[in-house]
LUMVOBA-984886 format. One line per 4 residues: number of its first residue (from 1); their letters; for each residue x, y, z of C-alpha. Coordinates in nm, 2 decimals. Layout:
BEGIN
NUM) A) X,Y,Z ~ ... .
***
This chain:
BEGIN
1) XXXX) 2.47,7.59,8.39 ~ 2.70,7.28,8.39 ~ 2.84,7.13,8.72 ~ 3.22,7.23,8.52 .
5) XXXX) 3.10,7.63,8.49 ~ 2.99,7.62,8.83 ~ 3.25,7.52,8.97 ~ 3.51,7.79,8.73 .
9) XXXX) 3.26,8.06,8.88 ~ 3.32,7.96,9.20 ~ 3.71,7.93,9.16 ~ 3.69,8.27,9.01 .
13) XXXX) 3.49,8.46,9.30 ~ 3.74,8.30,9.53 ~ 4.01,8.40,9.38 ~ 3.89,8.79,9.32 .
17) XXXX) 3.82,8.76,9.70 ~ 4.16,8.62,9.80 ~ 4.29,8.91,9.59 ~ 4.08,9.19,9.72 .
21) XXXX) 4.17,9.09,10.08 ~ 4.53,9.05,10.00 ~ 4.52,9.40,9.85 ~ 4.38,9.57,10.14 .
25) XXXX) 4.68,9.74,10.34 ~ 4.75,9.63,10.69 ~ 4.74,9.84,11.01 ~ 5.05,9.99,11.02 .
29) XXXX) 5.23,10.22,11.31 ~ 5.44,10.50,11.21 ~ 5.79,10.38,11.22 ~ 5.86,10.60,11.55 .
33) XXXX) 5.65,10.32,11.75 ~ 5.88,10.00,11.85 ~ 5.91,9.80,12.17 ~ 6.12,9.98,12.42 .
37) XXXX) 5.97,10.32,12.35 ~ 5.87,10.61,12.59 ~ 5.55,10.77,12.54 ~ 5.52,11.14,12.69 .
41) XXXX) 5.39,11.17,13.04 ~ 5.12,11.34,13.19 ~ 5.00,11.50,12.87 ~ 4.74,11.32,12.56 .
45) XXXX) 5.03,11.08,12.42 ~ 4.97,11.03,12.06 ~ 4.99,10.68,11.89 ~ 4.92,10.67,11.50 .
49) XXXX) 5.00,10.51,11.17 ~ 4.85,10.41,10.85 ~ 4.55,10.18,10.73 ~ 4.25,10.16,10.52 .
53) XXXX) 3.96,10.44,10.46 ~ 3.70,10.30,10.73 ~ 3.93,10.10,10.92 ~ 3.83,10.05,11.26 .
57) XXXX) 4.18,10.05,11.48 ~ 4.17,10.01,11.82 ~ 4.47,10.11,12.07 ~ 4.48,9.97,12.44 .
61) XXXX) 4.73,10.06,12.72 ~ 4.77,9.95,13.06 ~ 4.35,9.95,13.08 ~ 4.33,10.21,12.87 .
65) XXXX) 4.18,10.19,12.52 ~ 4.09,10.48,12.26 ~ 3.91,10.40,11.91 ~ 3.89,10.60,11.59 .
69) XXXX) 3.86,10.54,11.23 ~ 4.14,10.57,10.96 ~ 4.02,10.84,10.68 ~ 4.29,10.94,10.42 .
73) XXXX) 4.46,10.62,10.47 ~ 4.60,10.76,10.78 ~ 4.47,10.69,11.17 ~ 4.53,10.85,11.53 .
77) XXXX) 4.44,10.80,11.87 ~ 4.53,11.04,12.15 ~ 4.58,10.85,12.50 ~ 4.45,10.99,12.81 .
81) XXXX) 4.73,11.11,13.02 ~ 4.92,10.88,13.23 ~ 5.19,10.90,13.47 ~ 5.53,10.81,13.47 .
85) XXXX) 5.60,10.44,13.46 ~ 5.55,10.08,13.33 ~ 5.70,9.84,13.13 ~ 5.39,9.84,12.97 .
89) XXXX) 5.23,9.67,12.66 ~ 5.06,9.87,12.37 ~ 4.83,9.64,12.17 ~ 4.68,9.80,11.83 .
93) XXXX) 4.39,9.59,11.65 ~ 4.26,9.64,11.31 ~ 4.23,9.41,10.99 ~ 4.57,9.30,11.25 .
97) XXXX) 4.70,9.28,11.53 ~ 5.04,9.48,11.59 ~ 5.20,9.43,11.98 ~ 5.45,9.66,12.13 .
101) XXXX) 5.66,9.51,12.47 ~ 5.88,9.67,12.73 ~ 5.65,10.04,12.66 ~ 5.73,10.32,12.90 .
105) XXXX) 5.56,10.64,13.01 ~ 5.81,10.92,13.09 ~ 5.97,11.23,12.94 ~ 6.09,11.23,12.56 .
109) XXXX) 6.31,11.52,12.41 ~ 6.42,11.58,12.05 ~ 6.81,11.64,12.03 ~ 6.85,11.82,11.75 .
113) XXXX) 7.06,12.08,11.54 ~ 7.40,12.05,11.34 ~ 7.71,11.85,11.41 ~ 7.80,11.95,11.75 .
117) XXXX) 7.44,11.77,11.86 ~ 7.52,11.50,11.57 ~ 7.83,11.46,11.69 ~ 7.77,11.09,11.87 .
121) XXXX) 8.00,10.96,12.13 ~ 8.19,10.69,12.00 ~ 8.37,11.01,11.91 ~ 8.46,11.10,12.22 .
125) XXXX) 8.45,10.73,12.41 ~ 8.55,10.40,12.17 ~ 8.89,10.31,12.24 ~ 8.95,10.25,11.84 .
129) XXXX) 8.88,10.65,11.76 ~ 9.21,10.66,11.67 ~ 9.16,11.12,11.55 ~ 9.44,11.29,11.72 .
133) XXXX) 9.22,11.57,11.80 ~ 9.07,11.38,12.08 ~ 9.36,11.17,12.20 ~ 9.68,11.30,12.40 .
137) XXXX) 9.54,11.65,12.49 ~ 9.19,11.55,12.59 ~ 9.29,11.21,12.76 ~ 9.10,11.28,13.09 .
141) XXXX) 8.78,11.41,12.88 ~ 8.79,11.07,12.75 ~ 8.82,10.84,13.02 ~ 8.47,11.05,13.14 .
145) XXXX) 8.30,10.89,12.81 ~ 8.49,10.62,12.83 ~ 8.33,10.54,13.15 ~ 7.97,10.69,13.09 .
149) XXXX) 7.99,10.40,12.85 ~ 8.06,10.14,13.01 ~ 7.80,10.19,13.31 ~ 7.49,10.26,12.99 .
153) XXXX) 7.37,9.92,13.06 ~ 7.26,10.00,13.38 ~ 7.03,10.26,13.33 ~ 6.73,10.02,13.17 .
157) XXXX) 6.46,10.38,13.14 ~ 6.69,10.57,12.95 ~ 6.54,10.49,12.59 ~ 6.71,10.64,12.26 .
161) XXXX) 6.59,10.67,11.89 ~ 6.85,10.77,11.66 ~ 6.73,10.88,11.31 ~ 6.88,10.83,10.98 .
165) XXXX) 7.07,11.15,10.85 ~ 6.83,11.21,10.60 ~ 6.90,11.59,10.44 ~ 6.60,11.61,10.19 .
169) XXXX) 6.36,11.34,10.29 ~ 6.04,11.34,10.16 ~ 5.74,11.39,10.42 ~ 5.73,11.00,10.59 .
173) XXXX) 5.77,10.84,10.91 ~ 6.11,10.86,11.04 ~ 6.33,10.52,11.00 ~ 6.61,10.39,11.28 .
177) XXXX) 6.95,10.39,11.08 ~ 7.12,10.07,11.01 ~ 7.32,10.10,11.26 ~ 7.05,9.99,11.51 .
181) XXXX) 6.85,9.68,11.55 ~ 6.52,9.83,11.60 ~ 6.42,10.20,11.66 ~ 6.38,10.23,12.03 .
185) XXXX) 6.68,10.10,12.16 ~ 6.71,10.03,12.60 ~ 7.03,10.22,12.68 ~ 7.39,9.97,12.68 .
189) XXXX) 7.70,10.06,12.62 ~ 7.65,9.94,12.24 ~ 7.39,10.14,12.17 ~ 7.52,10.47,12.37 .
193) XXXX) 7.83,10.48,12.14 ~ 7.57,10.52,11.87 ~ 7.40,10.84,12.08 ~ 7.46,11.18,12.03 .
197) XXXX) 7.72,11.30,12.34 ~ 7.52,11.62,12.41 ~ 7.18,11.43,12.40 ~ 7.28,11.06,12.56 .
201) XXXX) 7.45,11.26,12.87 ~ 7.17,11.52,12.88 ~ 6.92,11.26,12.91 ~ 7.13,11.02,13.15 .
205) XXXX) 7.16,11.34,13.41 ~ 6.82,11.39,13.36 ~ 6.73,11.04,13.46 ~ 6.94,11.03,13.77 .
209) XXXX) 6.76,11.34,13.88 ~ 6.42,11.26,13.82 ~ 6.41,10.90,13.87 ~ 6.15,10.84,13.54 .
213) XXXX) 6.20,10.71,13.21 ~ 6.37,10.92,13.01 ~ 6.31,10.91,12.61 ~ 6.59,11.07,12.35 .
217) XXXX) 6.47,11.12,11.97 ~ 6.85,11.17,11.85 ~ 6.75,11.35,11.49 ~ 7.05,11.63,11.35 .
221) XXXX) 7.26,11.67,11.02 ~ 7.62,11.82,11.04 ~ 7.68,12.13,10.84 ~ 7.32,12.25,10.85 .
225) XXXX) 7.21,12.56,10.86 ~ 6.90,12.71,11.06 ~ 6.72,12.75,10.76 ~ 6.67,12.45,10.67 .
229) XXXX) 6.54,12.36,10.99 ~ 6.24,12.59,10.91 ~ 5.91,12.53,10.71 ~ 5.81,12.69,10.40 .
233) XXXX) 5.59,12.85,10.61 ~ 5.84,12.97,10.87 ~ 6.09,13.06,10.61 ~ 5.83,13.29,10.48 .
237) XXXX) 5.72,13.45,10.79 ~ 6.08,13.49,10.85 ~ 6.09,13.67,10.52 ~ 6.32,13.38,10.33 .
241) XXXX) 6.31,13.14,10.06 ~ 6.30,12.76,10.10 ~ 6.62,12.58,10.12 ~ 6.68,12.31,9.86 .
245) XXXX) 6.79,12.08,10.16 ~ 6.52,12.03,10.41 ~ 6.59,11.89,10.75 ~ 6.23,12.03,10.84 .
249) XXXX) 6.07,11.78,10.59 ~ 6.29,11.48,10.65 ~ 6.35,11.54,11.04 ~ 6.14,11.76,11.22 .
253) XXXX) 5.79,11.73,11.01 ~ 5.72,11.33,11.08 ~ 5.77,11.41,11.42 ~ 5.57,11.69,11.50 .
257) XXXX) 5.27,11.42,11.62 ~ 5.42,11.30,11.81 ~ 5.46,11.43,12.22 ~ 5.73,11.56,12.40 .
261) XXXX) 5.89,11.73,12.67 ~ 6.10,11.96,12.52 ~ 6.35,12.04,12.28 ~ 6.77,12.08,12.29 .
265) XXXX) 6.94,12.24,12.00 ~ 7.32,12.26,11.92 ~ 7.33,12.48,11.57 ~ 7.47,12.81,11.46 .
269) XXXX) 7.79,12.71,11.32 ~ 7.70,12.72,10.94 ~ 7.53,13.04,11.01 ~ 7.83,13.24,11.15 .
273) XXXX) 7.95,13.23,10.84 ~ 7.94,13.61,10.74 ~ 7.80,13.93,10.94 ~ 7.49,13.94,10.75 .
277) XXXX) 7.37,13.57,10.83 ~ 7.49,13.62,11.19 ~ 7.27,13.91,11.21 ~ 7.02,13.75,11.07 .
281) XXXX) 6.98,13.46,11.29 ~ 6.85,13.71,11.57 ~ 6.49,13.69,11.38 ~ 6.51,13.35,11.19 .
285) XXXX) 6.61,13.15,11.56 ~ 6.29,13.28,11.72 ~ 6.10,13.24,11.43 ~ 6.18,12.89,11.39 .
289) XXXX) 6.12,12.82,11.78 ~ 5.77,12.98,11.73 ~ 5.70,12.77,11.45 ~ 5.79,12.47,11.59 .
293) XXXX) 5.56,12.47,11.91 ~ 5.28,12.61,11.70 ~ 5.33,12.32,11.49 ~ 5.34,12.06,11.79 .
297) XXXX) 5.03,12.23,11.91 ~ 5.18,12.16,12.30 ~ 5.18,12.54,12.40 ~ 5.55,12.67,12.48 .
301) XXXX) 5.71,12.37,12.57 ~ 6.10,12.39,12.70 ~ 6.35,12.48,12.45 ~ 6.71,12.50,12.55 .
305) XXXX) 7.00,12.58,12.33 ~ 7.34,12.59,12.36 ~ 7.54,12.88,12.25 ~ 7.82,12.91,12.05 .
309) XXXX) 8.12,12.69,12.20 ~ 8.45,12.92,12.19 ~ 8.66,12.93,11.88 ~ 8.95,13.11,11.67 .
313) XXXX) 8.97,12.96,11.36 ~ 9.01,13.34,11.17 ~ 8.94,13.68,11.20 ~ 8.58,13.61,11.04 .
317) XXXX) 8.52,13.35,11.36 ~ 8.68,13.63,11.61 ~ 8.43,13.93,11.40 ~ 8.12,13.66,11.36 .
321) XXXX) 8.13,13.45,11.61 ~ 7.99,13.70,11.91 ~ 7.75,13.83,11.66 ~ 7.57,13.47,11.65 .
325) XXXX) 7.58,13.44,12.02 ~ 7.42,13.76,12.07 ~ 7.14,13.69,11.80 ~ 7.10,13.32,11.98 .
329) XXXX) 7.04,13.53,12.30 ~ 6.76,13.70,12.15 ~ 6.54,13.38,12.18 ~ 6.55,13.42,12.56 .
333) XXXX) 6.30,13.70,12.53 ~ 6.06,13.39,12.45 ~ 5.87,13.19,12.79 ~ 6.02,12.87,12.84 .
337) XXXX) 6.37,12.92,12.63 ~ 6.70,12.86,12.80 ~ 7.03,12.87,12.74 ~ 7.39,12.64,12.81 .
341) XXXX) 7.69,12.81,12.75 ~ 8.02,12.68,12.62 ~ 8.24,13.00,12.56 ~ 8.47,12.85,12.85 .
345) XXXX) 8.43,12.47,12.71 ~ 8.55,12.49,12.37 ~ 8.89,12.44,12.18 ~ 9.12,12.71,11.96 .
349) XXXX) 9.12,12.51,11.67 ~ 8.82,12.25,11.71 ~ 8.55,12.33,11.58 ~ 8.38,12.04,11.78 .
353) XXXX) 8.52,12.07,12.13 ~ 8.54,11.76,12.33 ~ 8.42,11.94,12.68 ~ 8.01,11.84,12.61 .
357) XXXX) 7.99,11.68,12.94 ~ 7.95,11.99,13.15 ~ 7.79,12.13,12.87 ~ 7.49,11.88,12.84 .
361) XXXX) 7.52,11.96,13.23 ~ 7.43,12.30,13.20 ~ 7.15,12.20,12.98 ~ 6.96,11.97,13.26 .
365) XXXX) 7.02,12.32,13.49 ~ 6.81,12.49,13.23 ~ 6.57,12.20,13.22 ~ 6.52,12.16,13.58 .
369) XXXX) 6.36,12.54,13.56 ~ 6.17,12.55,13.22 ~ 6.08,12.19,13.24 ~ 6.03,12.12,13.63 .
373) XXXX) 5.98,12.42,13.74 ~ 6.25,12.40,14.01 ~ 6.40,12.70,14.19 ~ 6.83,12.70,14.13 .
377) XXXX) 7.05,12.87,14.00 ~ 7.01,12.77,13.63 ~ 7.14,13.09,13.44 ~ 7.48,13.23,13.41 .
381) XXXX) 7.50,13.63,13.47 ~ 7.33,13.84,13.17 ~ 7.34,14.20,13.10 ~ 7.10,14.38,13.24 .
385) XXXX) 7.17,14.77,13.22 ~ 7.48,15.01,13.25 ~ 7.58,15.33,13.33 ~ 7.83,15.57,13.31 .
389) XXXX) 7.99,15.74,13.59 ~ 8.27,15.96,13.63 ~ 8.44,15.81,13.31 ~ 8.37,15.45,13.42 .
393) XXXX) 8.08,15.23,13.32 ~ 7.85,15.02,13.62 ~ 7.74,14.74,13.41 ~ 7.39,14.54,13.61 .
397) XXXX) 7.38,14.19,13.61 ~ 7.06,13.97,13.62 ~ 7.12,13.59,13.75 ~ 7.41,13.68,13.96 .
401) XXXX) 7.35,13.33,14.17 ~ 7.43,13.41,14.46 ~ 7.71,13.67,14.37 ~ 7.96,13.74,14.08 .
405) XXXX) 8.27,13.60,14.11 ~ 8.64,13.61,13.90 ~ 8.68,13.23,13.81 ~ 9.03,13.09,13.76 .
409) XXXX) 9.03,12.81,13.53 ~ 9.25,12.67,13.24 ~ 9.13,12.59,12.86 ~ 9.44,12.52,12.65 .
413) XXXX) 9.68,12.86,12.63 ~ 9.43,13.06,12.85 ~ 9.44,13.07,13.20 ~ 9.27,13.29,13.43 .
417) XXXX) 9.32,13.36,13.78 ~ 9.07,13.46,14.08 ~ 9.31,13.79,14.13 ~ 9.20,13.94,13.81 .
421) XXXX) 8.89,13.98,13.63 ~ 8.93,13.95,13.24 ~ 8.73,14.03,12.94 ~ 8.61,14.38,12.93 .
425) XXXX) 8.63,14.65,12.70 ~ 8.56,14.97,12.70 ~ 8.48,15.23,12.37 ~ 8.41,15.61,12.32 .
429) XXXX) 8.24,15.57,12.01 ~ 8.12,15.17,11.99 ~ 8.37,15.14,11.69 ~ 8.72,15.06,11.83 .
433) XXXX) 8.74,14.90,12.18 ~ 9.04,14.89,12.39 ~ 9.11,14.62,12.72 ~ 8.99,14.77,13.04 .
437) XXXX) 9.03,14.73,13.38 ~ 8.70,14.56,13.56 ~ 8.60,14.53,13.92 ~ 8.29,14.35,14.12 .
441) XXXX) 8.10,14.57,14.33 ~ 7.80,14.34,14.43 ~ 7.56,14.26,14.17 ~ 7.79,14.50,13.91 .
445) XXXX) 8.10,14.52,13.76 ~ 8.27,14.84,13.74 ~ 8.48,14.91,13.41 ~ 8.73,15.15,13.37 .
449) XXXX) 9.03,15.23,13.12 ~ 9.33,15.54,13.13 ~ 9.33,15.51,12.73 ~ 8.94,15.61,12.73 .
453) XXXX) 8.82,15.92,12.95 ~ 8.48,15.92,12.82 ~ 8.34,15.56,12.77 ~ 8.02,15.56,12.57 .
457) XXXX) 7.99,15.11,12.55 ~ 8.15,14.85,12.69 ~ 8.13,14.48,12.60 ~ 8.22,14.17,12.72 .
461) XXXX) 8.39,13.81,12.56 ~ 8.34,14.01,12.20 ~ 8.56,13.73,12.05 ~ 8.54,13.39,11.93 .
465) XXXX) 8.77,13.19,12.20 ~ 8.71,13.46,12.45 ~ 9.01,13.53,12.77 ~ 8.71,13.60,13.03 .
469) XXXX) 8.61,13.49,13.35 ~ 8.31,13.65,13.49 ~ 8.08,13.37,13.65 ~ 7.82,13.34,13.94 .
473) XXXX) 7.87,13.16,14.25 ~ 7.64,12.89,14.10 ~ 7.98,12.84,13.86 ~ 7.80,12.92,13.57 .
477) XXXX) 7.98,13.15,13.30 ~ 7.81,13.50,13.22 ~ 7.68,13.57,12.89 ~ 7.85,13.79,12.64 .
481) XXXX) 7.71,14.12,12.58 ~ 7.77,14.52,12.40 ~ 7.63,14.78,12.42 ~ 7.69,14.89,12.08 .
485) XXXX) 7.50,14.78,11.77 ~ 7.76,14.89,11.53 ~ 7.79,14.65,11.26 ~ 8.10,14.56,11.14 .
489) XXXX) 8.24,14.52,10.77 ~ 8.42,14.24,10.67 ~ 8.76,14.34,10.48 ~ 8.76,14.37,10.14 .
493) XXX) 8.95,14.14,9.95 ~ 9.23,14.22,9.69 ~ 9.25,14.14,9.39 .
***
């Protein structure tokens, strides 16, 4: 062979070697992994991404380091528990090297649901939100976000990732929206107005409490119904058919490896929208919360939702609405499910109420005793049992917190008063209900009415912007309840 084919042969091996290494695909980490993130505490925090068949990656932590071997094209490494802390710095080798700075160990919940979670709080807080539904008659609710704001910079462990709004996404690693420089963004006032209210003030309360990083994966979709929150497998179980728009696959499904703390959910809206899907949500809400932890594969980890904020759009949000809080209600028969209620924080005609502050407030009460196990009053009362007696009903509260009490307190063209408790009713046949008269007698409320001799049910804030005012001494509002299950009919339209 001549010196000139030689050296072609050589030129050419060089080349197809060049090419084959250029070809081979980096280590990669999942897109939820960026400087400033919070890894979950105390439990196997999972770091993974994407690489070559037989790649050998290599993940180190703060003198911890795991090993494993991508297959599939995909890799994972599950960290040995670790405590609260840091900044630390994650370091992933491979065909690569990929660095991670300012890395924290601490709590991380997903804040999720429909447009009253999505809802962020620029909304609420940027001086140029020029929507008259949030200026004159909420001016003091805004001054409250206004200054939540401003002091974000100076809580450097709260850590948010806010997902894009992606309604049908394809399974794949979550991606920050535009909006944000990098995914895991240190908390600032710029950044906060990007946040959702309920979550970024959920997590902030949760931080001053605890003292520990605290991580927010901001992912929700306005005008989403639960359903397509579910897998195909969950729908099934749940006895429906998948949903052209999934949330599941574009929101909830690239996230499942990775650990958290818990869950908070703000949805139900799109689901009051008739009696049957109200109904309805009593099996497909449980379903779905089952799902999800059996999915995570983290046992029953915290789940706290909020129920339905008070409203009176129409007669169908006055008939609906109190069916979908009583089917949210349902999940609390499930360990480690909690619940923040908003009947006294909504508006007439709002649909999102401004009042999420004390809301996300309630939340971190419910928190504090699924998630930290800590002994308070978390609960507003609930219905426990009734009676009838002498043609009055006892009704039996659980969580009374310290006592019942008649709560005076103002939301727009309500106003209650301490002399007067409000928001019973009473029924001889579980149909038609009239306004009774209601009395605390310890842990019960006695119910009474001269239009109804022989009460059979009574219930309690049956309505969508409900006139009732039966809380604990812990200030927290009591649940709405029947005893009935009558279901109503929708009118019939003419035509």
């Amino acid at each position: 062979m001549n010196m000139r084919l030689i050296i072609k042969s050589v030129l050419v091996g060089a080349i197809v070697v060049c090419a084959t290494a250029s070809t081979r695909a980096e280590v990669k980490l999942n897109s939820l992994f960026t400087d400033n993130m919070v890894l979950q505490r105390d439990i196997p925090a999972k770091v993974f991404g994407t690489a070559d068949d037989g790649e050998s990656v290599i993940v180190s932590i703060n003198g911890q380091t795991a090993k494993t071997t991508a297959k599939g094209g995909e890799w994972l490494v599950a960290l040995k528990p670790m405590k609260a802390g840091g900044p630390h710095r994650l370091t992933i080798e491979g065909k690569n090297t990929l660095t991670l700075q300012n890395v924290v160990f601490g709590d991380v919940w997903l804040c999720t649901g429909q447009s009253n979670m999505d809802f962020d709080c620029a909304r609420f807080a940027s001086p140029e939100n020029t929507q008259d539904e949030y200026l004159d008659e909420y001016g003091e609710q805004r001054k409250r976000y206004i200054e939540i704001a401003k002091n974000a910079a100076s809580y450097k462990n709260l850590r948010m990732f806010v997902a894009e709004k992606r309604p049908g996404a394809k399974r794949a690693g979550l991606e920050a929206v535009k909006d944000f420089d990098q995914s895991w963004q240190v908390s600032s006032e710029k950044y906060t107005l990007l946040t959702s209210a309920m979550g970024y003030v959920f997590g902030l309360r949760l931080h001053q409490h605890l003292n520990i990083p605290i991580g927010l994966i901001d992912t929700n979709k306005s005008g989403s119904p639960i359903e397509t929150w579910m897998s195909a497998e969950a729908l099934k179980a749940a006895g429906l058919k998948a949903e052209a728009d999934s949330h599941y696959n574009g929101n909830i499904f690239p996230v499942q490896k990775f650990a958290i703390k818990g869950v908070i959910w703000y949805q139900g809206e799109s689901n009051a929208m008739s009696v049957e899907s109200s109904i309805a949500y009593g099996r497909t809400f449980p379903t779905m919360i089952e799902s999800w932890r059996k999915e995570w594969g983290q046992g029953d980890f915290p789940f706290l939702y909020v129920q339905l904020a008070g409203w009176d759009w129409n007669e169908s949000v006055r008939r609906n609405w109190p069916l979908l809080r009583e089917s949210q209600d349902m999940a609390l028969a499930l360990p480690n499910v909690g619940a923040a209620l908003a009947i006294d924080k909504g508006a007439r005609r709002n649909i999102h109420p401004i009042h999420k502050i004390s809301v996300s407030e309630r939340l971190v009460l419910a928190a504090r005793k699924h998630a930290y196990d800590e002994e308070l009053v978390y609960s507003g009362p609930t219905y426990k049992s009734h009676e009838v007696r002498g043609g009055k009903i006892e009704v039996v509260f659980d969580h009374v917190g310290g006592g019942l009490i008649k709560k005076a307190f103002q939301i727009e063209d309500i106003k209650t008063t301490s002399a007067k408790l409000e928001g019973f009713e009473l029924s001889a046949d579980g149909h038609s209900y009239v306004p009774a008269e209601a009395t605390i007698q310890g842990d019960k409320v006695v119910v009474s009415s001269d239009a109804v001799k022989s009460p059979k049910h009574v219930r309690y804030a049956w309505t969508g912007f409900p006139n009732a005012n039966l809380f604990n001494k812990g200030d927290l509002p009591a649940h709405p309840f029947r005893t009935d299950d009558h279901v109503p009919q929708a009118p019939v339209e003419q035509k």
